[in-house]
DOFI-341875 format. One record per residue: residue number from 1; residue in one letter; x, y, z of N, C-alpha, C in turn. Coordinates in steps of 0.02 Angstrom, whole numbers. Last residue first. Layout:
BEGIN
REC     n   res      nxx      nyy      nzz     caxx     cayy     cazz      cxx      cyy      czz
REC   NUM     A        X        Y        Z        X        Y        Z        X        Y        Z
...
// end
This chain:
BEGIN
REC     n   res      nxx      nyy      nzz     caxx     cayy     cazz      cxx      cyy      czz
REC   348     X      261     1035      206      264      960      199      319      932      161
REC   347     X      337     1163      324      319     1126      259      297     1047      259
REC   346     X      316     1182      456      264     1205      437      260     1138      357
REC   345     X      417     1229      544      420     1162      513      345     1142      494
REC   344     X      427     1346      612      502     1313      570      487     1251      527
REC   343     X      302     1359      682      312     1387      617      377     1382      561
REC   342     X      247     1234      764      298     1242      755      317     1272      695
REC   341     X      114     1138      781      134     1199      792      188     1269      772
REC   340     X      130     1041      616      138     1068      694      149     1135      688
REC   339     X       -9      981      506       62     1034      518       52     1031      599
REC   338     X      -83      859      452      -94      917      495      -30      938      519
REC   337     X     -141      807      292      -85      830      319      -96      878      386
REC   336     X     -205      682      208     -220      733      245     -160      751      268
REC   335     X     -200      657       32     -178      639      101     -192      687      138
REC   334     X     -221      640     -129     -281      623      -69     -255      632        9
REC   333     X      -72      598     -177     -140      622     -187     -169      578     -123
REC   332     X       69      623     -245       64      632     -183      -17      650     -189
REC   331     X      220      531     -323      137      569     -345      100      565     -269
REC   330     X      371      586     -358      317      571     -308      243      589     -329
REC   329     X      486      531     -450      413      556     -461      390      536     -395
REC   328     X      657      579     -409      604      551     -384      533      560     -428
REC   327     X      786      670     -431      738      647     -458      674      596     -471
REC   326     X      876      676     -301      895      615     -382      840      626     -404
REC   325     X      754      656     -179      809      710     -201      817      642     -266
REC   324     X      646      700      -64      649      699     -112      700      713     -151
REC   323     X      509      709       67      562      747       42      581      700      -33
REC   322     X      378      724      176      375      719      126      456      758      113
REC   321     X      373      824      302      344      716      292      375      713      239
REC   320     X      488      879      418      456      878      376      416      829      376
REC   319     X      514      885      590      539      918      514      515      935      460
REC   318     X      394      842      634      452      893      695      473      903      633
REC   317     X      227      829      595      284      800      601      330      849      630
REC   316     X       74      814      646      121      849      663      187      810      683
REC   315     X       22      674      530      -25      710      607       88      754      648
REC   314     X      -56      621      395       29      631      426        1      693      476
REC   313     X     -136      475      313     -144      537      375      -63      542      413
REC   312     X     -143      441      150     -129      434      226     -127      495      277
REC   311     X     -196      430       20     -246      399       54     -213      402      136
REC   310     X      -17      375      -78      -94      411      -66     -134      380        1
REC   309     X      100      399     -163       85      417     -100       20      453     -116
REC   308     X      215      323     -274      140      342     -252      116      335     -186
REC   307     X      358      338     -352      326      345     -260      240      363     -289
REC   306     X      471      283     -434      408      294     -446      361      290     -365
REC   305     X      666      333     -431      613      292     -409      528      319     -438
REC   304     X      753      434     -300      738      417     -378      679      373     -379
REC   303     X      713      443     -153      793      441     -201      776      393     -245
REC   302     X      614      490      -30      636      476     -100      694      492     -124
REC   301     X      555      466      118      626      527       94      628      463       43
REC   300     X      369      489      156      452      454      162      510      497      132
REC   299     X      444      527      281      364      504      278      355      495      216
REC   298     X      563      601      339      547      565      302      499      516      291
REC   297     X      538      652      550      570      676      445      569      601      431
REC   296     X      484      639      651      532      703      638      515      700      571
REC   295     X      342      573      766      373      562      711      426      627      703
REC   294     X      252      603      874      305      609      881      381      579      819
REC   293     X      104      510      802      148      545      833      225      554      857
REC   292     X       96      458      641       81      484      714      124      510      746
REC   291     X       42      397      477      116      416      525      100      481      577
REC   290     X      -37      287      404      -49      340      497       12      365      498
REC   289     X      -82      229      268      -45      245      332      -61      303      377
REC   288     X     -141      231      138     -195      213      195     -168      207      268
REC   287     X      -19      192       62      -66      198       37     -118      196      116
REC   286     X      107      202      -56      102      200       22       24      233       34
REC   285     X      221       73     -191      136      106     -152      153      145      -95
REC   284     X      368       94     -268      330      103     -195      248      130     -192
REC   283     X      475       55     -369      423       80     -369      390       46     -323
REC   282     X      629       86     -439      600       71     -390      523      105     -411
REC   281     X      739      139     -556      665       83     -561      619       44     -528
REC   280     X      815      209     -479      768      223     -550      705      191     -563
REC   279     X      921      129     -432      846      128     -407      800      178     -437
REC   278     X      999      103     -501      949       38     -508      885       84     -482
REC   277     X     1099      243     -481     1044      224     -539      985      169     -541
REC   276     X     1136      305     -348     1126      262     -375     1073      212     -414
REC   275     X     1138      422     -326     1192      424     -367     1162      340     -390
REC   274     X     1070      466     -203     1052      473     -262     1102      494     -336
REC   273     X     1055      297     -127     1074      367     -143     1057      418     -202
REC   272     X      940      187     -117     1021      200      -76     1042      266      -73
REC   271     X      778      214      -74      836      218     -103      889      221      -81
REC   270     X      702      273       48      683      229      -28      726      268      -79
REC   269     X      661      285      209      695      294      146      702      247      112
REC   268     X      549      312      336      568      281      290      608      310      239
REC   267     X      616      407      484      537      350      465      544      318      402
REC   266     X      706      449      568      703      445      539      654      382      479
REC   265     X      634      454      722      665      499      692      651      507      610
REC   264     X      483      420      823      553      412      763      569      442      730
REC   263     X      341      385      858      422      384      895      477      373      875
REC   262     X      265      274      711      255      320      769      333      332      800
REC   261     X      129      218      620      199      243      627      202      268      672
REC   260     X       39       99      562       45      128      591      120      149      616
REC   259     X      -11       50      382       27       34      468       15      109      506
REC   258     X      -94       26      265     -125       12      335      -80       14      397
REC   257     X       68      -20      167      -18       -5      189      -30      -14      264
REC   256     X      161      -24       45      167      -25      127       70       -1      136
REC   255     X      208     -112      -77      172      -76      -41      170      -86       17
REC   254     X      356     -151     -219      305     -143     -134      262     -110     -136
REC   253     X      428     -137     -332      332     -203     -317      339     -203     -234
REC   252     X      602     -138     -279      540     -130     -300      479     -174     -317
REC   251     X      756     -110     -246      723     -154     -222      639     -114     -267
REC   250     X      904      -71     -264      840     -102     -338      796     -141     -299
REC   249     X      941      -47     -143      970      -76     -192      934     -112     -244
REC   248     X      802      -27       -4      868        2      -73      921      -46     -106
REC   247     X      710       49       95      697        1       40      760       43      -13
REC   246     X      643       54      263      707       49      210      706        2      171
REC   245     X      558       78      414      557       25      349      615       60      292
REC   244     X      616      134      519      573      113      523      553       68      474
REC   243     X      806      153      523      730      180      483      677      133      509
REC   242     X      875      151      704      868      172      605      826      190      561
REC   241     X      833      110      782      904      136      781      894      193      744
REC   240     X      632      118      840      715       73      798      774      128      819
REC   239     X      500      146      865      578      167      934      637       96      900
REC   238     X      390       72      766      405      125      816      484      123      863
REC   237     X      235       12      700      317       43      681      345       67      727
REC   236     X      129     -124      668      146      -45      685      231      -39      695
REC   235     X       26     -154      522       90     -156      551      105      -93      603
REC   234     X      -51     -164      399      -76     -189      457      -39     -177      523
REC   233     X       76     -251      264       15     -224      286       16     -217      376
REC   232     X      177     -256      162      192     -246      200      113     -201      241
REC   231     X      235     -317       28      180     -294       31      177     -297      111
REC   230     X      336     -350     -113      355     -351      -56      280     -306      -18
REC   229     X      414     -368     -256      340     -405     -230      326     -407     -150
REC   228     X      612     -383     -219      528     -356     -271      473     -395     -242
REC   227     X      753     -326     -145      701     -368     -158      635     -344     -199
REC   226     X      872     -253     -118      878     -285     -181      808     -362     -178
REC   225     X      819     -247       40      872     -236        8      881     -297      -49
REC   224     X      733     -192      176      718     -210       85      766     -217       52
REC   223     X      708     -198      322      772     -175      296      747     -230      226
REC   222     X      621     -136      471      610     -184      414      662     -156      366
REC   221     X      676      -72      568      621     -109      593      624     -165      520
REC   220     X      868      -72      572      817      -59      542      751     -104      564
REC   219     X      990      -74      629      946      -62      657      862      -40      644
REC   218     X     1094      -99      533     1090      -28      558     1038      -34      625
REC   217     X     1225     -231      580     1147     -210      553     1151     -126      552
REC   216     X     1397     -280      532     1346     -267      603     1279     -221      542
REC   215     X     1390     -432      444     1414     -379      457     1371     -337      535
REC   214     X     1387     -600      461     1341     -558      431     1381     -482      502
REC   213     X     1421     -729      387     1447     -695      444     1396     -641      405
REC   212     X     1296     -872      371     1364     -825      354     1372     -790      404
REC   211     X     1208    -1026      298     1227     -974      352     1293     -938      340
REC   210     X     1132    -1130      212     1184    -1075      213     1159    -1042      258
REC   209     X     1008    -1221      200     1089    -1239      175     1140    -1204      188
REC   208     X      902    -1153      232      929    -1226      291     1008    -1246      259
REC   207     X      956     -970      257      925    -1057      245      944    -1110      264
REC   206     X     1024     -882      365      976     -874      282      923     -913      255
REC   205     X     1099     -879      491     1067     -937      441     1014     -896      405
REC   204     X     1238     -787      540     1161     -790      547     1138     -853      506
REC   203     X     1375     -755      657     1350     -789      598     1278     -796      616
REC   202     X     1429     -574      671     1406     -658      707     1387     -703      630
REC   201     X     1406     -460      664     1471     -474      703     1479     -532      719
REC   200     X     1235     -399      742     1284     -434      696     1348     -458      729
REC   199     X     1121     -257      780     1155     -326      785     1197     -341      719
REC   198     X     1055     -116      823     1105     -139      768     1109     -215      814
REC   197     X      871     -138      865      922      -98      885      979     -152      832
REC   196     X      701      -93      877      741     -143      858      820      -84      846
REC   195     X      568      -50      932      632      -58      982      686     -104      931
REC   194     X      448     -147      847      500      -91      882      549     -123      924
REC   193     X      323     -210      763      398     -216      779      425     -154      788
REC   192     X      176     -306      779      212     -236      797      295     -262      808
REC   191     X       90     -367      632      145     -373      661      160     -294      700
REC   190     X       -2     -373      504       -7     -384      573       18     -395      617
REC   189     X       82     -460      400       21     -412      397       15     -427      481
REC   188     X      202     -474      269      206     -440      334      121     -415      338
REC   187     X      241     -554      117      194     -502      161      192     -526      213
REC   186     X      355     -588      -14      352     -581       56      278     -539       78
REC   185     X      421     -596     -146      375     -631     -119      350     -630      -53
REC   184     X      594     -627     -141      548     -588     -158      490     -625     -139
REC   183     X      778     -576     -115      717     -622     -109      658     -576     -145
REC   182     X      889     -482      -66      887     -516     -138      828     -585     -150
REC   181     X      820     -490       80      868     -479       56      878     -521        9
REC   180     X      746     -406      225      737     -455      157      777     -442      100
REC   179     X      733     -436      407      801     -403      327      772     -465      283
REC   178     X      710     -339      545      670     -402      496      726     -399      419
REC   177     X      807     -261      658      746     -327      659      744     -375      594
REC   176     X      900     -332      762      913     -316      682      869     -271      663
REC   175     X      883     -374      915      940     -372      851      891     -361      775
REC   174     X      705     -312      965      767     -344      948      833     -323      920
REC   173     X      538     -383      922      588     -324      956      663     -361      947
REC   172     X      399     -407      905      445     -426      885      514     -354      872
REC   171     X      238     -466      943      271     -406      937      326     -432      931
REC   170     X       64     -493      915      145     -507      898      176     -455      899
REC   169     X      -86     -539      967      -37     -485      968       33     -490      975
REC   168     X     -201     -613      845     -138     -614      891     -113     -547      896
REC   167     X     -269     -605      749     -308     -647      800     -268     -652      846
REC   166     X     -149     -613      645     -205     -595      622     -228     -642      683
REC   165     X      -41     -608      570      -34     -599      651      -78     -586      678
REC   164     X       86     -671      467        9     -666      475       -7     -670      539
REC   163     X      198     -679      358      177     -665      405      124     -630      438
REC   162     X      234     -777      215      181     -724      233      187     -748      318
REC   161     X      351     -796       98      316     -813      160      276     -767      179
REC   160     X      438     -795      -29      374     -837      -14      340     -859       43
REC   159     X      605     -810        6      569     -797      -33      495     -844      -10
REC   158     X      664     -809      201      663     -826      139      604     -806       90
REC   157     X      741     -672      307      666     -715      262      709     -732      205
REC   156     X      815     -644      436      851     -640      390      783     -698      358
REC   155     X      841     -553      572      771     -617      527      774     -639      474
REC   154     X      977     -497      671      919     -506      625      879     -545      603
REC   153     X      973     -581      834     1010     -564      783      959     -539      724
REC   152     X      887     -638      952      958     -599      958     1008     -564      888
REC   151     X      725     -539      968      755     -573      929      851     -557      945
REC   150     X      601     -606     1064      645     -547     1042      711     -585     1013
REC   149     X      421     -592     1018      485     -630     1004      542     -580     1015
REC   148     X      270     -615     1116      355     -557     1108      390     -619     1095
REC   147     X      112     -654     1076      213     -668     1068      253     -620     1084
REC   146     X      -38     -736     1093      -10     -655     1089       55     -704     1115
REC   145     X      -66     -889      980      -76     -832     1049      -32     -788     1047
REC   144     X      -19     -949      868     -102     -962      898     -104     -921      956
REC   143     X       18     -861      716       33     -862      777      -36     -877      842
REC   142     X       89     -907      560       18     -907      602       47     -917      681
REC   141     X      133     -937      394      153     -910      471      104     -900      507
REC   140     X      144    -1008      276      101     -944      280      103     -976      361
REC   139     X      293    -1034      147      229    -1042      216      206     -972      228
REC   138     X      348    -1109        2      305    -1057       32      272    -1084       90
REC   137     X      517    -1184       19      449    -1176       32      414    -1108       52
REC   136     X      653    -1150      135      652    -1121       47      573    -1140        5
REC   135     X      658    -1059      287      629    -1109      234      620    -1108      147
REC   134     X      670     -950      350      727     -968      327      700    -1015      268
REC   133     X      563     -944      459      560     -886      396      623     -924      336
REC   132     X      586    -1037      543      498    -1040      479      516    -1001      423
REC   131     X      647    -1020      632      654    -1094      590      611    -1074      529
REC   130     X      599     -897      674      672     -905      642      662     -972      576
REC   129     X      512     -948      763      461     -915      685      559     -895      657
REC   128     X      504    -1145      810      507    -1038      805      499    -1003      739
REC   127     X      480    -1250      761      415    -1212      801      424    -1146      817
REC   126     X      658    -1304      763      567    -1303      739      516    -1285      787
REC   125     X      791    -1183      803      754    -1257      829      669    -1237      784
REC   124     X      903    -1140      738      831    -1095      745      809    -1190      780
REC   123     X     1050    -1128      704     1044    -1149      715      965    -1177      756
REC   122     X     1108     -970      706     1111    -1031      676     1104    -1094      678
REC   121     X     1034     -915      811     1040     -887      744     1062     -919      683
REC   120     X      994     -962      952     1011     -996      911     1004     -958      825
REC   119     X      869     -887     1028      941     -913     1053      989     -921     1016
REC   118     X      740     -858     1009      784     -846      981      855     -850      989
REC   117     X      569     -907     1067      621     -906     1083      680     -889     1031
REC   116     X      427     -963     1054      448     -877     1050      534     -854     1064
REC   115     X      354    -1063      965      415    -1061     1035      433     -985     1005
REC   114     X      262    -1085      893      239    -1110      960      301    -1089     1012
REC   113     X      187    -1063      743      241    -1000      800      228    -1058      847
REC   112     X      150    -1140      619      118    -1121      691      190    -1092      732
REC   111     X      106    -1130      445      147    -1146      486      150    -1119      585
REC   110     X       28    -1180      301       37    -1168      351       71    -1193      417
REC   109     X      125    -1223      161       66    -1243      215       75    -1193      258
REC   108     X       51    -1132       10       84    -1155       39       77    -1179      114
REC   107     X      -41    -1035      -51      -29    -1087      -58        4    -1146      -61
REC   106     X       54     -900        1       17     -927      -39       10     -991      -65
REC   105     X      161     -838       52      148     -900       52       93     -941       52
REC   104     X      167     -699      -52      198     -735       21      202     -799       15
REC   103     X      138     -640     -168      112     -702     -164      135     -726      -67
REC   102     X      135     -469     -218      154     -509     -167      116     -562     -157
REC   101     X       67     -414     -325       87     -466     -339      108     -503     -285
REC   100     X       56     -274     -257       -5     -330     -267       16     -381     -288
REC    99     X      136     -161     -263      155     -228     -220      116     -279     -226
REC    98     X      113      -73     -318      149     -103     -347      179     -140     -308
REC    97     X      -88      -86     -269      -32      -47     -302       50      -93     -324
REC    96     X     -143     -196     -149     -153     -126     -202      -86     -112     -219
REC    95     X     -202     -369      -93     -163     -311     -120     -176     -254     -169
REC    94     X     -269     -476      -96     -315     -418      -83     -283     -330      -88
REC    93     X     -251     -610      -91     -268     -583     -148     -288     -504     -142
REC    92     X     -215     -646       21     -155     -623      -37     -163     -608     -110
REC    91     X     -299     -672       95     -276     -610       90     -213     -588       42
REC    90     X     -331     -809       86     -373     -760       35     -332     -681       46
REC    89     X     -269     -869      185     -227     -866      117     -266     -781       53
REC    88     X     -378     -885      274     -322     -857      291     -294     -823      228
REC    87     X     -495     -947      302     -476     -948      242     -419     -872      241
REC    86     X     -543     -975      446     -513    -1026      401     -498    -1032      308
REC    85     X     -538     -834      471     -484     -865      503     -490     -923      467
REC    84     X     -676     -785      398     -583     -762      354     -548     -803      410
REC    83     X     -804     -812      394     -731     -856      388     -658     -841      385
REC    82     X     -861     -692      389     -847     -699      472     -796     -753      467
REC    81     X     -798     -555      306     -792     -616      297     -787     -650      362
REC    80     X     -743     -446      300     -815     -439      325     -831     -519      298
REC    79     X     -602     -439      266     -626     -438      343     -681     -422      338
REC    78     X     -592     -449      138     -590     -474      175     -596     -506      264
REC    77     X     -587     -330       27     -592     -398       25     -578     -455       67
REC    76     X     -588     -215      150     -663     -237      133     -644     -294       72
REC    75     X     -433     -179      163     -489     -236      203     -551     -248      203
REC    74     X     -419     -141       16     -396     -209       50     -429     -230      103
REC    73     X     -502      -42        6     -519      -87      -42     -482     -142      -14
REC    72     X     -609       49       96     -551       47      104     -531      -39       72
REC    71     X     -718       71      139     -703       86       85     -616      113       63
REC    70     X     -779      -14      238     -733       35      261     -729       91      199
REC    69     X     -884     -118      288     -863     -113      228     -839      -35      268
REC    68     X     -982     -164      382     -909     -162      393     -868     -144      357
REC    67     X    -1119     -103      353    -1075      -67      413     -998      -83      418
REC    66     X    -1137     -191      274    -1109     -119      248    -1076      -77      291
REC    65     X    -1201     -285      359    -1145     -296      287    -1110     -231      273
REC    64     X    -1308     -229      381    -1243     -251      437    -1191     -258      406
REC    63     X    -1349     -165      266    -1355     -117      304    -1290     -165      346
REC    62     X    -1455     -257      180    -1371     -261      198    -1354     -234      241
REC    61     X    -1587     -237      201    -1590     -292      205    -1515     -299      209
REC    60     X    -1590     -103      158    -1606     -115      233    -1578     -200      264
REC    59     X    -1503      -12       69    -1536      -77       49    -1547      -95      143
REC    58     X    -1409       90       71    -1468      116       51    -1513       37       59
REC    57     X    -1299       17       94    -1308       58      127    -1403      104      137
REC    56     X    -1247      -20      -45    -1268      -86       25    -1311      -30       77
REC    55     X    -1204       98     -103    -1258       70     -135    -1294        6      -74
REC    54     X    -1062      122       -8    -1150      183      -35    -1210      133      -27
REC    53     X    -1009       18      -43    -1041       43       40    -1098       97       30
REC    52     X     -976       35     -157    -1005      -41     -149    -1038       -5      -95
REC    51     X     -916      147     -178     -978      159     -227    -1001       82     -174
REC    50     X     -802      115     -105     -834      160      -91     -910      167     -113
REC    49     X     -737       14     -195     -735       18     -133     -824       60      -90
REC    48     X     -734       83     -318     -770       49     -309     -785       19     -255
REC    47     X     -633      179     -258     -679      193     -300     -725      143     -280
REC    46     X     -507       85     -250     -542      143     -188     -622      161     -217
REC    45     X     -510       55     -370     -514        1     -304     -545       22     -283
REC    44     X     -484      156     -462     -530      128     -452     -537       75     -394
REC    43     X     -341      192     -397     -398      248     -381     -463      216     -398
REC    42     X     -265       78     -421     -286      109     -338     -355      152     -355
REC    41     X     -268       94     -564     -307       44     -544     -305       53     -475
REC    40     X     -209      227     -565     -271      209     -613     -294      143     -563
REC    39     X      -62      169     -541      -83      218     -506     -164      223     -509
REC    38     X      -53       95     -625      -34       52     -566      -78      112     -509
REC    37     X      -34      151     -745      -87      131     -754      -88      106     -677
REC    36     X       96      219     -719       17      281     -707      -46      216     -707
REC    35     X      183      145     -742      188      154     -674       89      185     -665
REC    34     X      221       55     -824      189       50     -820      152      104     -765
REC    33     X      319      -91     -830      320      -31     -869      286       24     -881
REC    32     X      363     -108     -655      294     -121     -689      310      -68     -759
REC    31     X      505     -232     -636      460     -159     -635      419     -144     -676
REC    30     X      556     -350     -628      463     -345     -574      458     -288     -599
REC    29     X      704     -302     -619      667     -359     -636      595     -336     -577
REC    28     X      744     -142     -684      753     -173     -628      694     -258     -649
REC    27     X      709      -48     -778      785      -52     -759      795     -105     -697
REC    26     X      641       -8     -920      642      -55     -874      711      -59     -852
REC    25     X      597      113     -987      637      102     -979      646       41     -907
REC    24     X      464      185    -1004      498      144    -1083      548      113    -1051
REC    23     X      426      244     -894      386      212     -923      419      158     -986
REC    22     X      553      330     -850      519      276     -818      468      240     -858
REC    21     X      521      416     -976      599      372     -973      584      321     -919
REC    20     X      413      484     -935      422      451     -989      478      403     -986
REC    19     X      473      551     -822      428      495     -811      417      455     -858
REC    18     X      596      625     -875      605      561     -814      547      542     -815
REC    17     X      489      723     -938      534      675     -968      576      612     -947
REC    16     X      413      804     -854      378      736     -888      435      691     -891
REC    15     X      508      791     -705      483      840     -748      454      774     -796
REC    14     X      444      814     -528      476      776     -595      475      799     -646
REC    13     X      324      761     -399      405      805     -388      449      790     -477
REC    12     X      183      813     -389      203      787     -459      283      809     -468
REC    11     X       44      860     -287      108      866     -305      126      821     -335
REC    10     X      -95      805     -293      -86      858     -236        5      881     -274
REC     9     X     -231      787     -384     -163      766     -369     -133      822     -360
REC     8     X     -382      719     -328     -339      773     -340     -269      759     -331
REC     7     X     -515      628     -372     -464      627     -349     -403      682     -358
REC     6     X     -675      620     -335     -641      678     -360     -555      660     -315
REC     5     X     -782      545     -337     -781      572     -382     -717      641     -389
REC     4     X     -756      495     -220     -777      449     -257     -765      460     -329
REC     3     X     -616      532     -105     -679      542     -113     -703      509     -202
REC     2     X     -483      481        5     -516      494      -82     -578      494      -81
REC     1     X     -468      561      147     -480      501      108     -500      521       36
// end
C-alpha cells in the first residue's frame, strides 16, 4: 500500500517525449490534458485517506469511526456511513483517477432487478436488468436479493447507468457478458461476472429504438469499446473466453478499482493494437486490485495509452503481470508483487 510519506515510482515504460506529446496532444474526446496532475491527485486522496485514520485514531472518543476508515480513499467516502443504503447515489462521488467523472446514473431514478430472466434479447420484458440497461435515461440499478442472471446474449448498456450490487450477491454469467459501446457514463460496483462465453449471430436491442444483428462476441467479462468515463468498482472477475475486462478503440476516463481477479488466462488489454493511434489517448486508473490466483498474463497488457497502475496486490502470476508494447507510459507505483515459484516466470 502507499505509505503517507513516501510514494515510489516503481517503473516509467516511455521516453519523456511521448509523455510530453501525451500532455499537449488531445487525441480522443474526455482525455485529460493532463495525465501527471490525475496521477498527483490519487496520491493525495490516498494521502489524506490515511493521515484522516491516523489522526481519528489517537482521539478515544472516534476510535469506532476510525476502525472503518481503510485508507483507502473510495471506500472511506462512504461505507462508514451507516445511511449509505438510503443514499446510494453518493457513490458517484467517490471515484479516483481518470475515471472519476463517471456519473452512471446519478441522479437519476432508481431502478429494481425483480426478474432475473434473459430470454428475450430483443425484446427484455420490464423488471429485468436487460430492460434497465438499454434505457436512454440515467438509472441507478438496484438489486433487492442475491441474482444469477444468465445472460443469452451480450448486455449491450446504455450511456448513464450505474450498476449497484451493494447488499446483494449478483452474479452474472453468460453470452457475451457486459459490452459498452461508443457510450459513456457507466459504473459497475459490486457485481461477480464469470464464466462468460462468445455469443451472437442474432439480433440484440441497444435501446428502446434500435436493435441489430450483432456479430459473434469474443467472450469478454466486460468489453470497453470506443467508450469514456467508465469506473468499474468492487467486482469480481473470473473463467471468461477472453479478457476479463478489455478496453479499445479510443476508449478512455476509466478506472478499474477494488476488483477482484482470478482463473484466467488472459486478464486485461488496453488497446486494439499497436498500430492503432486513437489509443494514444487512452487513459486507465488501476488502482487497489487483487489479481489472484491462478491468473497467467496481462495484469494488464498496454498498447499505447497513459496506464497508472497503483496500490494492487499481483499474488503468483504463470507468465507475467505487467507487459507493454506501441509505447505505452505505464506508471507502476506502490504495488506489491509476489512472484511464483516458477524461475521461467519470475519477471513482472
Amino acid at each position: 500500500m502507499l505509505r503517507r510519506s513516501c510514494i515510489v515510482l516503481i517503473s516509467l515504460l516511455c521516453s519523456f517525449a511521448p509523455l510530453g506529446k501525451a500532455v499537449l496532444n488531445l487525441t480522443l474526446p474526455g482525455q485529460h490534458p493532463n495525465p501527471q496532475a490525475v496521477v498527483q491527485e490519487v496520491h493525495w486522496k490516498v494521502n489524506a485517506s490515511m493521515t484522516r485514520r491516523e489522526m481519528l485514531q489517537v482521539s478515544e472518543k472516534d476510535q469506532d469511526y476510525s476502525s472503518c476508515l481503510t485508507g483507502n480513499p473510495i471506500d472511506d467516502c462512504w461505507k462508514c456511513d451507516p445511511e449509505w443504503p438510503n443514499n446510494r447515489q453518493r457513490l458517484a462521488d467517490c471515484g479516483i483517477g481518470f475515471g472519476q467523472y463517471a456519473l452512471g446514473g446519478k441522479n437519476g431514478d432508481f431502478y429494481i432487478v425483480t426478474d432475473s430472466s434473459d430470454d428475450d434479447p430483443v425484446n427484455p420484458r420490464p423488471g429485468t436488468l436487460r430492460y434497465a440497461v438499454i434505457q436512454v435515461e440515467p438509472l441507478w440499478i438496484v438489486f433487492p436479493s442475491n441474482m444469477l442472471i444468465k445472460l443469452s446474449q451480450e448486455l449491450i448498456f446504455n450511456s448513464f447507468k450505474t450498476l449497484d450490487g451493494r447488499g446483494a450477491n449478483v452474479h452474472i454469467v453468460g453470452g457475451g457478458c457486459i459490452t459498452l459501446q461508443y457510450i459513456s457514463n457507466v459504473i459497475i460496483h459490486n457485481i461477480h461476472i464469470h464464466h462468460c462465453h462468445p455469443s451472437g449471430e442474432t439480433n440484440v436491442r441497444s435501446s428502446p429504438t434500435h436493435f441489430g444483428w450483432r456479430t459473434k462476441s469474443d467472450g469478454d467479462g466486460i468489453s470497453i469499446f470506443g467508450s469514456k468515463d467508465i469506473w468499474i468498482d468492487h467486482c469480481s472477475l473470473s473463467h471468461c473466453k477472453d479478457g476479463l475486462i478489455d478496453a479499445v478503440m479510443g476508449s478512455t476516463g476509466i478506472t478499474i478499482s477494488n476488483n477482484y481477479f482470478s482463473h484466467h488466462d488472459e486478464v486485461m488489454l488496453l488497446g486494439h493494437s499497436d498500430d492503432y493511434l486513437p489509443d494514444s489517448g487512452m487513459q486507465v486508473t488501476i488502482a487497489f486490485n487483487h489479481f489472484g490466483e491462478k491468473l497467467v498474463q496481462r495484469m494488464p497488457r498496454c498498447r499505447r495509452g497513459y496506464i497508472h497502475v497503483v496500490n494492487n496486490d499481483f499474488t503468483q502470476w504463470e507468465m507475467y503481470a505487467i507487459g507493454g508494447s506501441g509505447n505505452p507510459t505505464i506508471n507502476s507505483q506502490g504495488n506489491r508483487y509476489t512472484a511464483p515459484s516458477d524461475h521461467n516466470a519470475k519477471q513482472v
